[in-house]
Structures are given as C-alpha cells and as structure tokens.
N, C-alpha and C positions, 0 to 999 in steps of 0.2 A: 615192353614196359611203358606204361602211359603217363604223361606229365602229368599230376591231377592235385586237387586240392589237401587230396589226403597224405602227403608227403610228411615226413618227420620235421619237425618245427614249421610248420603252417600254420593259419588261421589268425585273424586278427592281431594277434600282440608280435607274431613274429612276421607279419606279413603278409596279405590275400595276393592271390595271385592274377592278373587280368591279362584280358586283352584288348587293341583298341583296331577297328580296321580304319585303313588309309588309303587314301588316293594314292593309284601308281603312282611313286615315284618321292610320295610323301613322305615315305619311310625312313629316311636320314632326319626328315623334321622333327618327325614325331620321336623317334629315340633320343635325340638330344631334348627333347621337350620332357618326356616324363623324366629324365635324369634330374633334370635344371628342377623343375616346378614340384614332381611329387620325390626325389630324392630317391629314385627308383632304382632294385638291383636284381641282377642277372636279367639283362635287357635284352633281348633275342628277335629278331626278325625272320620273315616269309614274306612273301612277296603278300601285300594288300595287308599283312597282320603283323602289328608287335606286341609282343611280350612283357612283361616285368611283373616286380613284384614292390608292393609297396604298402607301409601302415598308414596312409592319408583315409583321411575319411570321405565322404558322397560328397561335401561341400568344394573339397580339394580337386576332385576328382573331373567334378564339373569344368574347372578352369581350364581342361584341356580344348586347346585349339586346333592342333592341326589334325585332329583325330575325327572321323566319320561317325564312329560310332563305340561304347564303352560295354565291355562282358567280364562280369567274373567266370575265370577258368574253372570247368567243371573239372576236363582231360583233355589230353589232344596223344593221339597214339598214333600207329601205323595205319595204314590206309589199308581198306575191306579189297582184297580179292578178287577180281571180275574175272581175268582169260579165262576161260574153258569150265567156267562154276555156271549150275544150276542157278536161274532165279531164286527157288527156296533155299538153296544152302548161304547164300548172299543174306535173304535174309534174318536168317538165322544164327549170321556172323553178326548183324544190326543189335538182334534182341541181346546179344555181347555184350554189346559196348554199355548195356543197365547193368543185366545178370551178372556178372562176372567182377563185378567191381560195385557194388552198390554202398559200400563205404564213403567213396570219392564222393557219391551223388549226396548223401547224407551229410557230408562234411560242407561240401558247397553250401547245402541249403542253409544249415545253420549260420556260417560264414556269411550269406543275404540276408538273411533275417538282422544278424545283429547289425549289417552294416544300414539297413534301413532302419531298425530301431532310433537313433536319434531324429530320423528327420519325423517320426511318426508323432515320439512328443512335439518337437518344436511344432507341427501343426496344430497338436492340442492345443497347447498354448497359446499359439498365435489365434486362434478362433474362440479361448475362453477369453484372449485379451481385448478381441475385435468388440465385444458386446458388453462394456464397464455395465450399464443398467442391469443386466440380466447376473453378474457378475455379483454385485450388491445385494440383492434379494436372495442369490444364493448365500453368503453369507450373512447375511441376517437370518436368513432362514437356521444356520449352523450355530450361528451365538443361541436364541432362542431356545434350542433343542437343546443347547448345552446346560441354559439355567435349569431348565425344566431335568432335566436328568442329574444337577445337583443338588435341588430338591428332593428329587425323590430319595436320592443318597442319604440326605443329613433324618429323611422320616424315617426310610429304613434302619439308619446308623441310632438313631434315640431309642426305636422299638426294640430293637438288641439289648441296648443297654440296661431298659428298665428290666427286660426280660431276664437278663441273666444279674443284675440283682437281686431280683428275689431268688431266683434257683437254676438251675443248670439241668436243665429237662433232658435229657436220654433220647426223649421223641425229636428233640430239636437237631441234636447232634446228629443222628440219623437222616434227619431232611436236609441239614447240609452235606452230608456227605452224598444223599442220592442227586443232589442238586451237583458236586463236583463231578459226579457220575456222568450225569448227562450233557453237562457244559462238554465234559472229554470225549463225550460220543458225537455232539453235534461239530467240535471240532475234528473229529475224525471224520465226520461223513462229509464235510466240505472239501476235507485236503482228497477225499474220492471224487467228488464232484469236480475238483479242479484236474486231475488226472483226467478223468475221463472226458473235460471240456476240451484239452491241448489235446487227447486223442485223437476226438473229432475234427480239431481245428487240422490237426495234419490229414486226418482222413476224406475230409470237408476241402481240401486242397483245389481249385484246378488252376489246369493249366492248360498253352497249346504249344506245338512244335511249330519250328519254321524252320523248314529243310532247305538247303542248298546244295547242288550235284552239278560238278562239274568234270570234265574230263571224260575217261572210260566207260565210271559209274553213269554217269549222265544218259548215254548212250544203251545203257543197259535197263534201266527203270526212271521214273519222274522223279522228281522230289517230291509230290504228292504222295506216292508210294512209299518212300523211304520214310517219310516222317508219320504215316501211318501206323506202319512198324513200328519205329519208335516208339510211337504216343501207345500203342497196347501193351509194348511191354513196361512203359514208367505205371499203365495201370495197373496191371497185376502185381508190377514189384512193388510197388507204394502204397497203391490201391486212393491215389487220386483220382482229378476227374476230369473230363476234356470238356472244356471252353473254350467254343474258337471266336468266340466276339468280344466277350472282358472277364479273362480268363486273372489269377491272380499271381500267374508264373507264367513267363513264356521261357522256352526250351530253344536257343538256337544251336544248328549244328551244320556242319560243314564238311562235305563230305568230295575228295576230288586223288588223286595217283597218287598226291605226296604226303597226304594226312587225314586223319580224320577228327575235327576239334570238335567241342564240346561247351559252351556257355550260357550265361543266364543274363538276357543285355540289364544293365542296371538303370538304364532311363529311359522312360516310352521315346520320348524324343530327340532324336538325335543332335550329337553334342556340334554338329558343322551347321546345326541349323539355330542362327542364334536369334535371340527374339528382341533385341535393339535396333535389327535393320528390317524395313518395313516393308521395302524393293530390295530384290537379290537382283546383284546384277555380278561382278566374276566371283565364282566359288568360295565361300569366305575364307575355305581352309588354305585354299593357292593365296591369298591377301594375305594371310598370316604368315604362310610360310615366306612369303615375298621380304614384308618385314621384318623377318625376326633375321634374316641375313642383312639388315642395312643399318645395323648397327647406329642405332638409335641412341643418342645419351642426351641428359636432361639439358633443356634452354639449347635446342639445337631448334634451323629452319628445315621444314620438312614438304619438299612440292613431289605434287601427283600431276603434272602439265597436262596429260589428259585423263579427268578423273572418272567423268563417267556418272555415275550414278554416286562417287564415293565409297566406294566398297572396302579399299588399300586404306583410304585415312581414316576411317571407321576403324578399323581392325588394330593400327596403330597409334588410334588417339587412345584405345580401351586399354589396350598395354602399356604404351609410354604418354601419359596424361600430362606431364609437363614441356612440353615442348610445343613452338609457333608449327601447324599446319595449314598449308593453302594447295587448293584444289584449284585447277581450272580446266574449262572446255570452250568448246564452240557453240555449244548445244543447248541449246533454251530446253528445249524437254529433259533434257540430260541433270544437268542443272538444278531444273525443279526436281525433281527426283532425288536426287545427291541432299537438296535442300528440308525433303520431308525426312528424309535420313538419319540428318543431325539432328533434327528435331525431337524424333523418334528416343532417336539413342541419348537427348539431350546433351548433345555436344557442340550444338552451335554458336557458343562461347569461343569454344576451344578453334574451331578448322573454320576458316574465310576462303571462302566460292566469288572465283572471278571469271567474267567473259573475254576469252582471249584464244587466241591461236597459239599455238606450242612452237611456231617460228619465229612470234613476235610477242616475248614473254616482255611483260614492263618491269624487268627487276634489275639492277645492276649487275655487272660480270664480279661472279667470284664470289654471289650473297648468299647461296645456299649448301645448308649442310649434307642433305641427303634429296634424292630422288627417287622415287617409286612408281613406275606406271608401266598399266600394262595396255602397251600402243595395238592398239586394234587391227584386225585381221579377220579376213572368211572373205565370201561371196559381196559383203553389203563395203566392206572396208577395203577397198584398193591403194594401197598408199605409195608400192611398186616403190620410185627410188628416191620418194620423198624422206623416207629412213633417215638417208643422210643429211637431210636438213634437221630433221627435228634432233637427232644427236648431237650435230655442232651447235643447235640451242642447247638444248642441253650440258651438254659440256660447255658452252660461255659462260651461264649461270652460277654452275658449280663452282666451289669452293676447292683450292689445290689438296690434296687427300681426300676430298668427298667422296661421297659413294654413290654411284649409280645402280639400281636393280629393277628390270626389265622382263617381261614376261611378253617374250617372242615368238614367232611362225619360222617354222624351216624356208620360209621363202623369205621372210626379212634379211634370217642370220645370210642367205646366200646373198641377197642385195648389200648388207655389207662385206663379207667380204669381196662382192666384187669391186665395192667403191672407196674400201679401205685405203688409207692416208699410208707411207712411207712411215716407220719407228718399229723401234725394238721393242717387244716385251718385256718388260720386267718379273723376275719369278714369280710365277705364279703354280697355283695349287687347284689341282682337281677337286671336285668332291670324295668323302673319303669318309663311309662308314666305323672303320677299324678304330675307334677310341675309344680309350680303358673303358671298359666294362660295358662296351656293345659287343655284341657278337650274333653274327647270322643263327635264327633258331636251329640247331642240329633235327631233322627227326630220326625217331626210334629207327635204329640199326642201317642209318645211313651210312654210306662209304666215306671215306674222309676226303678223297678225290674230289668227290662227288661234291662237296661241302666247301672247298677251294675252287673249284671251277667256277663254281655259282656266285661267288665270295669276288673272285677276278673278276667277271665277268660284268659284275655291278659298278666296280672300281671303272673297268675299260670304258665302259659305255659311255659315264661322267666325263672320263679322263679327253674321250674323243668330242663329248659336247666341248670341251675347252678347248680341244685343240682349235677348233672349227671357229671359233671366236675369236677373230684376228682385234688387233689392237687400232683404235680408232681415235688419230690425234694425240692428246694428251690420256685417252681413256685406256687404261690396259684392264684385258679379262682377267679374273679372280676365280670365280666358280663362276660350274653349271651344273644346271639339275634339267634332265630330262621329265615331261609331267604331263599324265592324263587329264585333259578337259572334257572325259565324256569318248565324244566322235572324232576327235580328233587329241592329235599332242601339241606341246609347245615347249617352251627352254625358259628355265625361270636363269637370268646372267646375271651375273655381278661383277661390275666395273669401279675399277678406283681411279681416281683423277691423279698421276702423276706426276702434273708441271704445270705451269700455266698457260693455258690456250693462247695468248697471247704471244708469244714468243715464239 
C-alpha cells in the first residue's frame, strides 16, 4: 500500500501532504518545527526525511528553517526488489510505480497546480503594479472603448425603436433570432477552444526526473538509468515531454532498501539556502537549529563569543528580532564578513560586532541571557585544552539559569571531560523524538520490531551524547544532538547555568 496523495480526505482543504529532507540528525528540529510553525499532522520521520501534512500555503511553507529542501508527496511505498531479479524485471517494477497508480500522480498534480496558483497571480500583479505609466494607458485605453461601445448602444437602441414603431417586421425577428443562433455557436466553439487549450497545456507539459539510488539498488543500476525508466514511462502514461534544462515539472524520486518515495520539489531553490546571507559560513540550518534550543525570549542579551562570519546571530536575529545581539571575534577578516552580513540581511541595527577574545570578554559577570557559538575545530583550529578556558568565560558572563548552546568536536567534548570541575548534575534530559503526534515514518508492511529498534536506537544515541557531557562548574548538560556537517560530525549541547560561578 503506498502513502500517496490520493488518499481519502486529501488535497488542499483537508491537507497536502509533503515532505522536507534534513541534515543527519536535524530531524528532531525539523518535526518540532513544522508542528510549531505550519500546525502540522501525522508527522513521521526516516532518517534524512519528514513527513507531515498540512493546509499552509507556499508563503508559509517557505518559512521553514531547519529543512534542506521542500516536496509535495506524490507516494512513498515499499522498496523495488534487487536479490536474484533480472535487470528488466527491476525495471519493470520502476514503470510500476506510474502504471499502476496513476491516480496519485494526477492527484499530486492538480494539488501543485493550485498550490502554485496564488503565487502566479501575485506576480501578475506585482508586475502590472511595477509599471503605473503603462498601467494608465491601459486603462484609458478601456474607458475609451467603453464610451465608444455606449454609443454604439444608444444608435443601436433608437434604430430599434423607431423601427418597431412603425411595424414589427417578421424579417427582423428572424435576424435576431439567427443572430441568438450564432452568439450560441461562437459561445460554444470558445468553451471547445478552451477544452482543447487545457488539453494541450497538459499534453504540452514537460518535465525531468532526478533519480537517487542508494543502497542495494545502487549497486545494481545508476540513477541515470533508473530515472530513464521513469521519465518514458510518465511519457506514455501522460504523454508529457522531457526537458532536462527548464523543464516545467521536475520528478524527484528516491529509491534505496527501506523505501521508495515519490515528489515534486516546490522550490527551484533550496529552503537552507537563504538569500539575506551573502557569505555562508556554518550551515544556516545547524544555526537555526542551534537557536531555536536556546530559548530565546524578547529583551533578552544574546552573545556568539566567537561569531565568525555571523551565521548563529543571523539566523536568530530573523526569528527573535527583539532582542540585544553581540557578536565577537578575533578576526578582522571574520568580522568584515559577519559585517557585510548584517548589511545584507539589514540587521545592522539589531547585532553589534566587537574585536575581542573569548577569554577576555569586556562584559560584567552574570550580564547575559543566552549564548550561542559554535567554537571552531578541524586541521586550521587547534584549541586542544584551551576549551576549558573559554567555558569558564563563558560561564562568568552568563546569567544564573542562562543558557549555554555549543556546537562541538568529539575531541572538545573529550577535552572536557577530561578537564571537568567536581559537581553533581542536576536532572537532566536526553533528546527525545516521542512527542504527541511525532512518530518514526512506519513503512509499508514493516515489522513492528523492526520500527522500535530503530525508534530505541535514535533515543540511545542522543541519550549517550548526554551522558558524555559531564557537568562543567555551575554549567550542567540539558540536551544533545548528534549532527552531520558534511565530512565530518559534531554535537549541538545544551547547557544551563545552575548557580553562580562565583561561589
């Protein structure tokens, strides 16, 4: 049985169904995110992919942050087949996945169609509004036309009259009714002419596929191959047409052991790629996710000690806009960078850029509300067990309950724990998927075992990033999220100040 668009109570009034892929490990973000932001339900995860469904519109849709990339769900079924199968019959489970269901693809489409429909007028408009002069002449051009055709009315309208005062001619009534005649024909042959315009426009369609194969299948065929297949069967079932350079649909599809999905992405440009920062410098969606754990509330202080480029207070000035943010580094080129940033994003109002070292912050103990930074690591950053100084800054700064959130190296978290201060934790909490109305995506005719393992396993993983997070001073661990940057991983942590360093 396939997830698909064509399910009983679907389609825009009762809900589209999407999906959004994510950075390893982003996937507790992003399900709490569409819950919060688009009021999302039946929210299901896969490792890289969530689920949901929701009635937001494109404009709403956009505001997602921690998400890679946005698809309306075509279907997502079981996975094709490999051990001990023929190439051809492989791909003839492919030609499947159109044939055998072309309702769901039908349904999707129309489902895109209208969910793009609104942004198609607002550019109307927005482009009849950009040009008032041209705008003008067109309507002057319309009043004109209008006296001109109420004249011809009132000559019309008097010829009548005189005419059917003197007499009521036989031949006259005859030419108006052959004249109702052909008004009713030329309105018939236009509502033909629109029929067969929407034919064409669907037949007139293209599109291209963009395959992905991973796993068994991988090993078995390219995804050049696989999306071949595909694209000749949406031709003969649709009788579209393939554009693979500015096609009017693209087909993405996913093909790997545990699934096989189905979507239509709904924005050329990806939703992690955002267009207020000018320099990328750490992943915008890790900065988001960074902050949307640091519990941010309005008229709070907000330091990034080493900011870098500005990435973190970017991401949390566009979200939480009432609040002091300061950024600092060491780094003149860093700096300037961070500085065209704000500019960019016009937020240089909002976030103040200062040159300082993260040991020797100029702010009183105990003046700020949150903390956000993610302390540098790899081959070019050696900071080995200076860690522990820039944390006891850190922690003098902070304010008693602050929040500390930290995107770390497996060799930091080991530099602190081996530098770690004497104190007890106070209870603290793993990460934890399992809230009302998330739930790991099930697929078709999985074991239930199978579905709890996978379920524990996600819990364990988190639960052992916290353990590994010893408590540091007055700073005790809260959460951790394990997270892909690419070539490497790292530990987004989260620390709260429970007493005062002082003491």
């Amino acid at each position: 049985m396939s997830a698909s668009q064509g399910e009983p109570g679907s389609g825009p009034a009762a809900g589209a169904r999407f999906f959004c892929t994510a950075g390893r490990g982003l996937e507790p973000f992003l399900m709490r995110e569409v819950r919060a932001r688009l009021a999302a339900t039946q929210v299901e995860y896969i490792s890289g992919k969530v689920f949901f469904t929701t009635c937001c519109d494109l404009n709403m849709l956009k505001k997602l942050k921690s998400a890679e990339r946005l698809f309306l769900l075509i279907k997502k079924q079981v996975p094709l087949t490999v051990s001990s199968v023929s190439k051809g019959k492989i791909f003839s489970e492919m030609q499947r996945l159109i044939n055998d269901d072309p309702g769901s693809w039908l349904n999707a489409m129309s489902i895109w169609k209208n969910l793009l429909e609104p942004d198609a007028k607002k550019q109307k408009l927005s482009q009849r509004d950009a040009n008032p002069l041209k705008r003008k002449v067109v309507e002057n051009e319309i009043i004109v036309a209008k006296k001109l055709r109420i004249e011809q009315m009132q000559k019309i309208e008097e010829h009548w009259e005189c005419q059917l005062e003197k007499q009521i001619d036989q031949e006259a009534l005859e030419q108006r009714d052959f004249i109702t005649k052909r008004e009713k024909f030329q309105e018939e042959f236009q509502n033909d002419v629109k029929k067969t315009t929407n034919t064409l426009n669907q037949n007139d369609l293209t599109f291209r596929v963009s395959c992905r194969c991973s796993g068994a299948i991988r090993k078995a065929f390219t995804s050049q191959e696989a999306g071949r297949v595909i694209g000749i069967a949406l031709m003969k079932q649709f009788g579209w047409k393939a554009d693979l350079r500015n096609p009017n649909l693209e087909i993405f599809i996913h093909l790997n052991d545990i699934y096989s999905v189905m979507g239509i992405p709904m924005f050329r440009v990806p939703l992690a790629s955002r267009a207020y920062i000018k320099t990328a410098g750490l992943r915008s969606t890790i900065a988001w996710a960074m902050a949307s754990l640091a519990e941010i509330e309005d008229g709070a202080f907000v330091l990034d000690p080493m900011c870098g480029l500005g990435t973190i207070l970017l991401e949390a000035a566009k979200e939480w806009p009432d609040v002091y943010y300061v950024g600092a580094d060491v780094s003149d080129s860093q700096l300037l960078g961070a500085c065209d940033n704000l500019k960019a994003a016009g937020l240089k109002a909002k976030i103040e850029l200062l040159k300082v070292s993260v040991i020797e912050l100029p702010l009183p103990s105990e003046s700020v509300s949150v903390i956000i930074s993610d302390i540098p690591f790899g081959k070019k950053f050696k900071l080995g067990k200076d860690i522990k100084s820039i944390l006891q800054e850190m922690e003098r700064v902070l304010h008693v309950s602050g929040t500390i959130v930290l995107l770390l190296s497996e060799d930091h978290r080991k530099c602190l724990k081996d530098c770690k201060e004497s104190g007890s934790p106070l209870n603290s909490k793993g990460s934890d998927t399992d809230e009302p109305g998330i739930e790991r995506c099930p697929n078709p005719e999985e074991k239930t075992n199978i579905s709890k393992t996978v379920l524990s396993s996600f819990k364990a993983n988190n639960q052992e990033c916290l353990d590994k997070m010893p408590p540091f001073g007055s700073l005790v661990p809260v959460e951790c999220y394990k997270v892909s940057l690419g070539k490497t991983d790292a530990f987004i942590c989260k620390y709260k100040k429970s007493h005062s360093s002082r003491l």
